[in-house]
N, C-alpha and C positions, 0 to 999 in steps of 0.2 A: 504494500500500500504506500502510495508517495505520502510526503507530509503533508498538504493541502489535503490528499484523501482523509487522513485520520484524523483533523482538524476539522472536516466537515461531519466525520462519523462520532467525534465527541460533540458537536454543536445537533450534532442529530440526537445522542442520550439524553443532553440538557433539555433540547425541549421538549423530547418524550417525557422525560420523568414531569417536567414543571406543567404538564398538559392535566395531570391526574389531581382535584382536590383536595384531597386527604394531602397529598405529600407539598401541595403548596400551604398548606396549614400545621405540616410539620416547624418547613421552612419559617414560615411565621414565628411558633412556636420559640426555638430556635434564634431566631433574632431576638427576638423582645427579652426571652428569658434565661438566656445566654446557652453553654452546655448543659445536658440533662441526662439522665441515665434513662435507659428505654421504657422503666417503669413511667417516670413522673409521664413520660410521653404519651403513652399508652392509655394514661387517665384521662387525656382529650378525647376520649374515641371509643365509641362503640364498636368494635369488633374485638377482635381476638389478637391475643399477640402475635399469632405467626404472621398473621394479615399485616401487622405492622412492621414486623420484620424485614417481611419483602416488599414494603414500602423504602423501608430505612435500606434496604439494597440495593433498590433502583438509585435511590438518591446517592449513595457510596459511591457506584459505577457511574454514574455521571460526576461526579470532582463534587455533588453539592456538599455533603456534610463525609466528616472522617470521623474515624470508632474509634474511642480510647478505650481499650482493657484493662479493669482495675479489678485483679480479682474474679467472681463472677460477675460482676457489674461490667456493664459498656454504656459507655458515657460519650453521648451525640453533639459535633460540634457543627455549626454553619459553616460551610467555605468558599466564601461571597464570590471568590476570584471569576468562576463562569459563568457568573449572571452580569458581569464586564462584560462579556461576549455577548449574551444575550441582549442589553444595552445598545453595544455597538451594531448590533443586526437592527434592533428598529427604530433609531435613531432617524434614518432617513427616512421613515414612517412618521417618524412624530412632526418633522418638519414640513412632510406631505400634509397631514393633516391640518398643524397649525396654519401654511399658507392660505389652504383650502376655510377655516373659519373665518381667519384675517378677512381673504377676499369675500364673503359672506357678510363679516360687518360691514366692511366699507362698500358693496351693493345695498344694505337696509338704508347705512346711513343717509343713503343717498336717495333712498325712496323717500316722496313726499308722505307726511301727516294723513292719516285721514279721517276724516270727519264724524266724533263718536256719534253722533246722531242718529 
């Protein structure tokens, strides 16, 4: 695989994994409440633990979060670095759009008044 290929095959993981809600609610998770061991995580959520596991898996194999082993404990951390990449992919989306509102205001603005009557 060239590098470009496997660069495209890891930005293909990240937005697999980041597609699923449970695991963007880990992520969440995660941010706000720093590292956490898979129990505290697991209290978010109705399902079962294996179901979360292989959540916390997908998330692994895309770069999002790394497992610290302490013991039997494993303790979940965010690892913001390819959500950079994800960033940089819709970046010229966000400028798409933003132009596209911009031009929107300044068509209204320009529309006359009309007469609540």
């Amino acid at each position: 695989m060239t590098a470009a290929g496997a660069v495209e095959a890891d930005a293909d993981r990240v937005f697999a994994a980041l597609a699923n809600a449970t695991r963007r609610e880990v992520l969440r998770l995660l941010r706000d409440g720093g590292p956490q061991p898979v129990h505290t995580l697991a209290e978010h959520f109705d399902m079962r633990r294996p179901s979360l596991s292989e959540h916390l898996r997908v998330l692994r194999e895309a770069g999002l979060v790394s497992e610290q082993r302490s013991g039997r404990r494993r303790i979940y951390r965010l690892e913001a670095a390819p959500l950079a990449d994800v960033q940089d992919w819709l970046h010229p989306y966000e400028r798409f759009w933003r132009d596209r509102l911009n031009d929107l205001g300044d068509l209204l603005d320009r529309m006359p008044d009309g007469d609540p009557a």
